[in-house]
C-alpha positions in Angstrom: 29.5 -28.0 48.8 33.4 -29.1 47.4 34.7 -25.7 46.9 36.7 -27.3 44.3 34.1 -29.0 42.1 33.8 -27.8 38.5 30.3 -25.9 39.0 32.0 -24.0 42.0 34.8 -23.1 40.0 34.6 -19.4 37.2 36.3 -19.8 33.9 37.9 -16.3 33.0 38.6 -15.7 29.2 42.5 -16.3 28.1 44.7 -13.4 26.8 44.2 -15.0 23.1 40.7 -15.1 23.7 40.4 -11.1 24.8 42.7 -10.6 21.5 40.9 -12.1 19.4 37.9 -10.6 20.5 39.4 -6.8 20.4 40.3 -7.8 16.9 36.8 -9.1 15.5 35.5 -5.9 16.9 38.1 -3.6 15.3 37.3 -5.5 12.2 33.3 -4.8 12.4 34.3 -1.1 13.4 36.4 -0.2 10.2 33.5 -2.0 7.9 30.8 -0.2 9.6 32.0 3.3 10.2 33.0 4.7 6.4 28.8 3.2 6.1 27.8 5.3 8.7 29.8 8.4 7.4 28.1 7.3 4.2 24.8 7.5 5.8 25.3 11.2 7.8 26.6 12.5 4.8 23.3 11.2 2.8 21.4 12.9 5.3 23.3 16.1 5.1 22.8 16.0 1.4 19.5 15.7 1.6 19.0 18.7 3.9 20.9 20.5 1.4 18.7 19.2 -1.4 15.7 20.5 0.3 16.9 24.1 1.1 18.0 24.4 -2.7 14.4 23.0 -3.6 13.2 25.3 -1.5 15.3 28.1 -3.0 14.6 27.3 -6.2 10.6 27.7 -5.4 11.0 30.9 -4.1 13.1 32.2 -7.2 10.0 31.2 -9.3 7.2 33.2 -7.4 10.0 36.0 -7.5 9.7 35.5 -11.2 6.2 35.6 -11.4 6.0 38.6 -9.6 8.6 40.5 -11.8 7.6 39.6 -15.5 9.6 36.4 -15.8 12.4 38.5 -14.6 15.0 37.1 -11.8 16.9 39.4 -9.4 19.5 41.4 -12.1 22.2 44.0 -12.3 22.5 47.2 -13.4 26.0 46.8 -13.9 26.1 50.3 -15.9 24.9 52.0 -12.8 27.3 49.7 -10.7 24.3 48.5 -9.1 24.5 44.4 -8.4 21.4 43.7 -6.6 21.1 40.3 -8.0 24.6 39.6 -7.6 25.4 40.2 -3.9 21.5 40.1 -2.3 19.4 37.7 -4.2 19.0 35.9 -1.0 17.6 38.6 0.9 15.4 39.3 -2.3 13.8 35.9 -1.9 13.0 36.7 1.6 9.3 37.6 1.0 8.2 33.9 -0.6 10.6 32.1 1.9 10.5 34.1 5.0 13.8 33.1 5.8 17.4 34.7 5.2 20.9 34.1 6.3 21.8 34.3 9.4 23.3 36.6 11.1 27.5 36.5 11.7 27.1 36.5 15.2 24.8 33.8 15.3 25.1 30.0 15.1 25.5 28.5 11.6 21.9 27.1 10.4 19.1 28.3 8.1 17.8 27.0 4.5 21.0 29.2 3.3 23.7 27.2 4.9 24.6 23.6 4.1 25.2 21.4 6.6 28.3 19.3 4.7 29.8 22.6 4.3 33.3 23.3 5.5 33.7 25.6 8.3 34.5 28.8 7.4 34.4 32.5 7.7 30.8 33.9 6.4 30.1 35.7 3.5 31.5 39.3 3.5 30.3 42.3 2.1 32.5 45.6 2.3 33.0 48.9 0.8 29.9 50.2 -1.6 28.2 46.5 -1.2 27.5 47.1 2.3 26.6 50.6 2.1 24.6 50.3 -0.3 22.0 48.2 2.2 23.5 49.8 4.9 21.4 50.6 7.7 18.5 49.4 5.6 17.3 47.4 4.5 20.0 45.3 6.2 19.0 45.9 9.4 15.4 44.8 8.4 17.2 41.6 6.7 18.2 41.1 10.6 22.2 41.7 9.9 24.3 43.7 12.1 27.4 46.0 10.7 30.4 43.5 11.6 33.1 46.7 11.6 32.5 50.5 11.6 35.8 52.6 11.9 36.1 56.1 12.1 36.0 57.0 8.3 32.5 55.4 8.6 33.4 52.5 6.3 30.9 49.5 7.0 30.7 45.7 6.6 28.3 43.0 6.7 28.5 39.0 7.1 25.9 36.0 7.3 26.3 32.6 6.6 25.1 31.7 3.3 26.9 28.8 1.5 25.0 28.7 -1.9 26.2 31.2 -4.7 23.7 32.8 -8.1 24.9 31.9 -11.3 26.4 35.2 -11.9 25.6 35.3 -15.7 21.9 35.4 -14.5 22.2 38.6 -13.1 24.4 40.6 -15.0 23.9 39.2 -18.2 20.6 37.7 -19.3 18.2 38.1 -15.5 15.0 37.5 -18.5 14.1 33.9 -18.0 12.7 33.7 -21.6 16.7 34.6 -22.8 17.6 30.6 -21.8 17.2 28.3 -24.6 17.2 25.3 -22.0 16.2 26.7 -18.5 15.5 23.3 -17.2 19.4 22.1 -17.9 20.7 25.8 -17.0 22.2 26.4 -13.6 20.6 28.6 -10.8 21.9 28.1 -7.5 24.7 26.5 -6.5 27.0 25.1 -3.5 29.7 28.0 -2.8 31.8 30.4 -0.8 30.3 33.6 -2.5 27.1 34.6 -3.2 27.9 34.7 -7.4 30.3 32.6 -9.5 30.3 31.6 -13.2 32.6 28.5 -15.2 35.6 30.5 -14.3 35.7 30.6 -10.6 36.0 27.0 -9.3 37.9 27.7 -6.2 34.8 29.1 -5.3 32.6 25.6 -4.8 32.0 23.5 -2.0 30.7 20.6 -3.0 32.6 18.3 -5.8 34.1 15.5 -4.9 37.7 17.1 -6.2 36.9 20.3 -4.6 40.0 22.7 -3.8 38.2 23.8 -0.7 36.9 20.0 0.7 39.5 18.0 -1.3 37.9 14.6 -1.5 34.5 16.0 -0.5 31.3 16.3 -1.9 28.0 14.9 -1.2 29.1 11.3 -1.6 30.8 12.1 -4.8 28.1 14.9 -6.1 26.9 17.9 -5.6 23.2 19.9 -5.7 22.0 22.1 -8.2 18.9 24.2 -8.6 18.1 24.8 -12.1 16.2 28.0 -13.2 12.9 26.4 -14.2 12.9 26.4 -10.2 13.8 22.2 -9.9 16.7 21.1 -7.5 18.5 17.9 -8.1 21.7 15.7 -6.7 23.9 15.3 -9.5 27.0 12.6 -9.6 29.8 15.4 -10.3 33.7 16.0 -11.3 36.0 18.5 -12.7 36.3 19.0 -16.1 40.1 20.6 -16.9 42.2 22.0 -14.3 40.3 23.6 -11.3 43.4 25.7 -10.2 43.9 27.2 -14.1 41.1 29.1 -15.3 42.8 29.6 -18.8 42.3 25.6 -19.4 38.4 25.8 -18.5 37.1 28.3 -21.5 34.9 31.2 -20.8 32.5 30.2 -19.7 33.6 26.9 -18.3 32.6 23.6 -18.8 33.8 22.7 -15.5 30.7 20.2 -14.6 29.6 17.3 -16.7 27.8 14.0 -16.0 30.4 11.4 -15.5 31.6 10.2 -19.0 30.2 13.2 -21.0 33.5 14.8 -20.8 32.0 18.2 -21.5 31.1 17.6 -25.5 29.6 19.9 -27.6 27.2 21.9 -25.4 29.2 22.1 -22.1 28.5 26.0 -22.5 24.6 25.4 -21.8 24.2 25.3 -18.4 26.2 28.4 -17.7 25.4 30.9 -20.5 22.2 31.9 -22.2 23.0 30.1 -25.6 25.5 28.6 -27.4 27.0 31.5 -29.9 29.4 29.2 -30.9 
């Protein structure tokens, strides 16, 4: 056989054609990755979805079982059980709690979208207060002991109580609109209220995940126990409390720009 002839002979691809190649498949990459970010972060948000559904079922057999009462504060007493350990409270009708410091990040209390981060913290009188038990039983270790005996606690919780639940009005009968009314939400501690922005994870203007969010939301369990995604933005100044109100309107439906019941989903009722 000619070693010459054309069927003998191998065609290699030319330097334009390598480039241009290389270049159609940059192209493809840069459409198709921000869609599967998209997609992960779908996924993570409905992981999140579920725990706070689940969360928000728990709350109401907690309810049930304490004369349509959720976990409160005697803040007279100094006393902020519902504050600081509603999610050990709801143990019983989950069987789950945060976990542990020293343990991997995971659990129906921990988003997976959210940033990483030091755990929650409990020090001084809101660790002893549990401390040895029922902590122990909870399955958290002290994370410091020093000669004085002073104690602290962490676990990795990323979902905060609406504070004025617990300290103010814990009676589920006291919310005019319970199904509109915040429960649970996405957060670095485990309470906040309007005023306390800096605490959330999840908007898409958040100070903690600047440009973050669950695909430009966040989830929300509400106290008549039902979790939903909800398309989400800041409402005033996140850094300035003073421009918010007390408390805040600080989350709104796109468009709604607050209006005249942007109190309702954090307080009680509107005494305005």
């Amino acid at each position: 056989m000619n070693q010459n002839s054309p069927a003998s002979q191998r065609r290699a691809f030319t330097l334009i054609e390598l480039l241009v190649v290389i270049a159609i498949i940059a192209i493809l990459a840069a459409i198709l990755f921000p869609v599967f970010a998209q997609a992960r972060e779908k996924a993570r948000q409905t992981s999140c979805l579920s725990n706070m559904k689940q969360m928000g079922l728990a709350a109401m057999m907690y309810v049930q079982d304490y004369d349509e009462t959720f976990p409160g504060d005697n803040i007279a007493a100094n006393i902020r059980w519902g504050t600081y350990y509603w999610m050990f409270l709801l143990k019983p009708y989950i069987t789950a709690h945060p976990t542990n410091f020293n343990k991997p990040r995971a659990g129906i209390f921990y988003c997976p979208s959210a940033p990483i981060g030091l755990p929650q913290y409990l020090s001084d009188d809101r660790a002893t207060n549990v401390w040895p038990q029922p902590a122990q039983s909870w399955g958290i270790d002290a994370l410091t002991t020093d000669q004085g005996g002073d104690v602290a606690i962490a676990y990795w919780c990323t979902y905060g109580i609406n504070e004025l639940v617990t300290d103010t009005a814990p009676a589920l009968a006291a919310w005019q609109a319970p199904a509109n009314s915040y429960l649970f939400l996405e957060a670095a501690d485990s309470e906040l209220e309007g005023d306390e922005l800096d605490e959330l994870y999840s908007l898409p203007d958040s100070i903690l995940v600047p440009g973050g969010g669950h695909n430009g939301g966040t989830n929300i369990t509400y106290l008549d126990g039902h979790a939903k995604y909800l398309k989400t933005r800041f409402v005033g100044n996140p850094r300035d409390e003073d421009s918010l109100g007390e408390p805040s309107n600080w989350i709104s439906p796109p468009g709604d720009g607050g209006g005249s019941n942007a109190r309702g989903p954090w307080s009680p009722a509107d005494n305005d």
